[in-house]
N, C-alpha and C positions, 0 to 999 in steps of 0.2 A: 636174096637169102631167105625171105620169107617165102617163097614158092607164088608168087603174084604169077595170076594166069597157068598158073600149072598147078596148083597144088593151094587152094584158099582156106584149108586149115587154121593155118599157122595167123591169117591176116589179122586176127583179132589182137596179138602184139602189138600192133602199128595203129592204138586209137587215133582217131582225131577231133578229141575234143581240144586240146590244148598245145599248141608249141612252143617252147620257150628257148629264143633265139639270141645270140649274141646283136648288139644293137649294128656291127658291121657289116651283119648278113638280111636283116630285115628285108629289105627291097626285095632279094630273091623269095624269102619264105612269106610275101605279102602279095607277090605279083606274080611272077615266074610260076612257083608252086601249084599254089590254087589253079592256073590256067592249066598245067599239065595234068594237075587234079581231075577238071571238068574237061578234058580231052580226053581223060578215061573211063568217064561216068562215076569216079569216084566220089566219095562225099568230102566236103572241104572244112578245113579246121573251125572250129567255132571261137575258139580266139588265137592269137598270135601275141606272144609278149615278147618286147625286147629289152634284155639286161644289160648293165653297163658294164665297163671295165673295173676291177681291180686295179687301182695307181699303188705304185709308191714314189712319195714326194711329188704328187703330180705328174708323175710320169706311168704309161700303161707298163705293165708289167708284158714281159718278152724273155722268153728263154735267148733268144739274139742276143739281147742286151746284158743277159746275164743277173737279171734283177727281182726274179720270180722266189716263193713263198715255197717250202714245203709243207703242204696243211698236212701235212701225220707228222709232222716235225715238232710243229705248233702244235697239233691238239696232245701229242706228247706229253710236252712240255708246260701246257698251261691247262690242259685235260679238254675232252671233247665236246662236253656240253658247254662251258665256259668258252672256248672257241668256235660253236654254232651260233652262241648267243651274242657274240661281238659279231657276227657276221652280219644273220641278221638284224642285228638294231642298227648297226654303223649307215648303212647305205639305204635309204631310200629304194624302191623298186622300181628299176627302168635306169636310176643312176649313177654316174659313175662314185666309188668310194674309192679313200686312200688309205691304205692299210700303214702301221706300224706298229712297232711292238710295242712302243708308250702308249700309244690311244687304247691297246688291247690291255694293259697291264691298269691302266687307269680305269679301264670301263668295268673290270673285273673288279678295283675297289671297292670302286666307288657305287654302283650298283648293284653288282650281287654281294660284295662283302660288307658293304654298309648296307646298302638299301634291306636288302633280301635277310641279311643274316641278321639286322636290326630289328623286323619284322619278325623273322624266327624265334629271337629272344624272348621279344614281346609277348607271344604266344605261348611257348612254354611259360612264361614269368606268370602270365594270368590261368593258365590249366593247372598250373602248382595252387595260386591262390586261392580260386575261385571253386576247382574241381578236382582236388587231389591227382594230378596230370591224364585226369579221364576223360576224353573228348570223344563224342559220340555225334551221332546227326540221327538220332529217333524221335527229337523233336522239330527238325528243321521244316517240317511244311506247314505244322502247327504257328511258330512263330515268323516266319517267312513266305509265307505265299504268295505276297505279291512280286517280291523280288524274284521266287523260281517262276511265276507264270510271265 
């Protein structure tokens, strides 16, 4: 669909700096691949990653099974950056994670509604105190330099 061998335009779509593979398929995108790669003189990936499953209750999620997630459902519902942010922190990368709605509605707590929003308070509370809520950074390299360098 990219025009390979007829038309090499378009190839620059298909980097291969990086694959990121379900952990099922690995063996082909590690072995298989790459050899048909260098039977084309093509250039071969510089990394390959493999992600794990989505469970629920320990079990993989499977349209089959009937047991799969709608994420526009979810990010709906619990909004979208709030449901990237359980995505990312829950699992590890490379491992499998177990989704539910408790773990999501708790992480959202306990985390960005206490952790984060706790924080936020705090901030405003001392820009009220401290600064008449004026927060500026035209002295931040003067008092910080060693932390930006």
């Amino acid at each position: 669909t990219l025009g390979y061998s007829r038309d090499n335009a378009r190839m620059d779509f298909w980097p291969h700096t990086t694959h990121i593979v379900g952990k099922d398929i690995l063996r082909f995108h590690a072995v298989y691949w790459p050899a048909f790669l260098m039977s084309l003189g093509l250039p071969l990936p510089k990394h390959v990653a493999a992600h794990g499953w989505w469970t629920i209750d320990g079990e993989k999620m499977s349209k089959s099974k009937g047991n799969v997630i709608n994420p526009r459902e979810v990010a709906n519902a619990y909004g979208l950056e709030n449901f990237r942010y359980f995505l990312l922190r829950e699992v590890p990368f490379g491992q499998d994670g177990d989704y539910s709605q408790k773990a999501l509605i708790e992480r959202i707590n306990s985390e960005l509604g206490n952790g984060l929003g706790n924080l936020l308070s705090r901030i405003v509370g001392m820009s009220a105190k401290y600064s008449d809520y004026k927060i500026d950074s035209k002295d931040v390299i003067k008092f910080h330099k060693s932390e930006l360098d």
